[in-house]
C-alpha positions in Angstrom: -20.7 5.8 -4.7 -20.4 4.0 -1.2 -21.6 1.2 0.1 -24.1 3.7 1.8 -25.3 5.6 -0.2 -26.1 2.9 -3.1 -28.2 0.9 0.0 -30.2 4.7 0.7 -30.7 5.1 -3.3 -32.0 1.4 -3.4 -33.4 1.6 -0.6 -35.6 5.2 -1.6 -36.0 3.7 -5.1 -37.8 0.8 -4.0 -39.9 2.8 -1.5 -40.9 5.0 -4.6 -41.5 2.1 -6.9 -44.2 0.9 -4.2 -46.0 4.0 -2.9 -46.6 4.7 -6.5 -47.4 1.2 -7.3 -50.0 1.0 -4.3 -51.2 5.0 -4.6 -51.7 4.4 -9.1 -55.0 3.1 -9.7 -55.0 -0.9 -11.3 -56.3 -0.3 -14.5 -53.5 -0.7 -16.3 -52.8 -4.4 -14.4 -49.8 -3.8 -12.4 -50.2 -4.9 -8.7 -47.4 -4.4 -5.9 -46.8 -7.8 -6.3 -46.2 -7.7 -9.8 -42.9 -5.2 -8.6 -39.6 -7.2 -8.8 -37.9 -5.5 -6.1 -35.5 -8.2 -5.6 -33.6 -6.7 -9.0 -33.3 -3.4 -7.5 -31.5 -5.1 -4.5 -28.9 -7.1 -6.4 -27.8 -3.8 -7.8 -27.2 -2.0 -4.4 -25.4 -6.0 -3.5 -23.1 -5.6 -6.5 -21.6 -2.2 -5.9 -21.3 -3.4 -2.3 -19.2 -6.2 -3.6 -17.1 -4.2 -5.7 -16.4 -1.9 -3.1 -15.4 -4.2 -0.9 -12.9 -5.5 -3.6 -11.8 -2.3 -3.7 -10.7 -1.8 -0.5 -8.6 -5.2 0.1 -6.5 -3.7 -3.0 -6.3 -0.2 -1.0 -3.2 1.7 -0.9 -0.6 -0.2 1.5 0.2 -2.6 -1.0 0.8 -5.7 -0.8 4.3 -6.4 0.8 7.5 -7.6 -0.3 10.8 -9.6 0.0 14.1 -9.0 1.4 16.8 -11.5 0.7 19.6 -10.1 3.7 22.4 -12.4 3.9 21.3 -15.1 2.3 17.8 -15.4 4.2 14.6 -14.7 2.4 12.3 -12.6 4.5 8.7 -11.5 3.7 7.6 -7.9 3.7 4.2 -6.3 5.2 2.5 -3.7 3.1 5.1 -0.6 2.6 5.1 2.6 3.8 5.8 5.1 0.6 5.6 8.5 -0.1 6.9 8.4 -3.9 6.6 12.2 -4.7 9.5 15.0 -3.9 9.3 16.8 -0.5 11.5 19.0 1.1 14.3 17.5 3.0 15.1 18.0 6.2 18.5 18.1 6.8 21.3 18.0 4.4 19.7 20.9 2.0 18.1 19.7 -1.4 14.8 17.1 -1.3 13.8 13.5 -0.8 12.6 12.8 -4.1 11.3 9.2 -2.7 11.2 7.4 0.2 9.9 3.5 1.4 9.7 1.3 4.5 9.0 -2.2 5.4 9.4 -4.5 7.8 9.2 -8.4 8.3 10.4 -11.3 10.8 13.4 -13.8 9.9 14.1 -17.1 10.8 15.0 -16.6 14.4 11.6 -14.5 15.2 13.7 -10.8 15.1 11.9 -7.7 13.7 13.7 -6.6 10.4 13.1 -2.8 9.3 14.4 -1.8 5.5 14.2 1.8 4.5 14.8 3.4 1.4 15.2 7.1 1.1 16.4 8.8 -2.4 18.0 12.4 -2.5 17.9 15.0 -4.8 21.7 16.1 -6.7 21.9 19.1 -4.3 21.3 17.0 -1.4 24.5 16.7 1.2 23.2 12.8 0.9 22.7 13.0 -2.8 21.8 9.3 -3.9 20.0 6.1 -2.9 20.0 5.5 0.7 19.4 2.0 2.1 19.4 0.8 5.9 18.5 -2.2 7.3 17.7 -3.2 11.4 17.7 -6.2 12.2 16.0 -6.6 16.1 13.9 -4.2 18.9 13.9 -0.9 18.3 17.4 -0.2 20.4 19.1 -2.7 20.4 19.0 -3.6 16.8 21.6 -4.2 14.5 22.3 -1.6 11.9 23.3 -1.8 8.2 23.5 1.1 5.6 24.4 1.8 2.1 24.3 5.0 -0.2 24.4 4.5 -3.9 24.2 6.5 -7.0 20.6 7.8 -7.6 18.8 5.2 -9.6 20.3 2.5 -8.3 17.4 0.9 -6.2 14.6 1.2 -9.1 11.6 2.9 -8.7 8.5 1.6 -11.0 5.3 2.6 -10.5 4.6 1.7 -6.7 7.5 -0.8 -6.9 10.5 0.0 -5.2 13.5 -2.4 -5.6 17.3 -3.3 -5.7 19.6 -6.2 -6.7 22.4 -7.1 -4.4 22.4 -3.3 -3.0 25.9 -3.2 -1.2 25.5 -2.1 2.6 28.2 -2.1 5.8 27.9 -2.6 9.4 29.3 0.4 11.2 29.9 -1.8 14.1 31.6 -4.4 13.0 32.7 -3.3 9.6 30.9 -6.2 8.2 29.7 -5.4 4.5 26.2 -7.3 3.2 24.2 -7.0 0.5 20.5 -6.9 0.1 18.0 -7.3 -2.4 14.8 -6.3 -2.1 11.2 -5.6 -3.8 8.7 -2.7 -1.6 5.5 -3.0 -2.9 3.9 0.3 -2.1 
């Protein structure tokens, strides 16, 4: 129940709990005053709180760490969708996918994204890419790897020393990583 909705049930409890309290006669001794309405609202102020604990553990999870040449870099909450869907291109299914991005050192965006195909995929495997800068002028490095090489644990998604190349420059690179989803 939200937030709400507890408050309204509260808050139509307590108005019960009084107009029968003042329309009852007093013979049997119980005034309005004698009404502890202050208990009914600490219930309605505990499922509040809960609630609101609720929410700051809310999907998005709660980031990560890349380790990309050397440098440790800290993740925002991921992106995940950790369930099969179709793929769409290359035939076959994305069986799981995951994205995160942080800052390094030198104040450029980082972007790691994980995308695992099905066997009849044309990109069959564990896909890894990394950008390092704006959106265009970034630096690009990519991997594939044999399906179940980056693990996948629950809403953890992670990889030891996951080997990845630099089209570019031909530069090779490893990263390790943890997604928290």
């Amino acid at each position: 129940m939200g937030a709400r909705t507890t408050r309204l049930v509260v808050a139509m409890g307590v108005s019960s709990v009084l107009l029968l309290a003042g329309c009852g006669d007093d013979d049997d001794g119980t005034a309005v005053d004698d009404v502890d309405v202050g208990a009914v609202e600490d219930v309605g102020a505990d499922d509040a709180e809960a609630e609101a604990e609720d929410q700051s553990a809310a999907p998005g999870g709660g980031g990560g760490m890349l380790v990309f040449g050397g440098e440790e870099i800290e993740l925002g909450p991921g992106l995940c969708f950790l369930e099969e869907q179709p793929a769409a291109a290359g035939g076959g299914s994305i069986l799981a996918t995951a994205q995160a991005q942080g800052t390094n050192a030198a104040g450029d965006e980082v972007r790691i994204d994980f995308t695992r195909y099905s066997e009849d995929s044309q990109f069959a495997g564990d896909d890894v890419s990394v950008d390092v800068g704006a959106l265009g002028e970034s630096v690009g490095y990519s991997g594939s790897e044999a399906e179940g090489t980056v693990s996948v644990d629950g809403n953890v998604v992670s990889a030891t020393d996951f080997p990845m190349i630099n089209f570019d420059d031909g530069s090779e690179i490893t990263a390790s990583f943890t997604i928290s989803c």
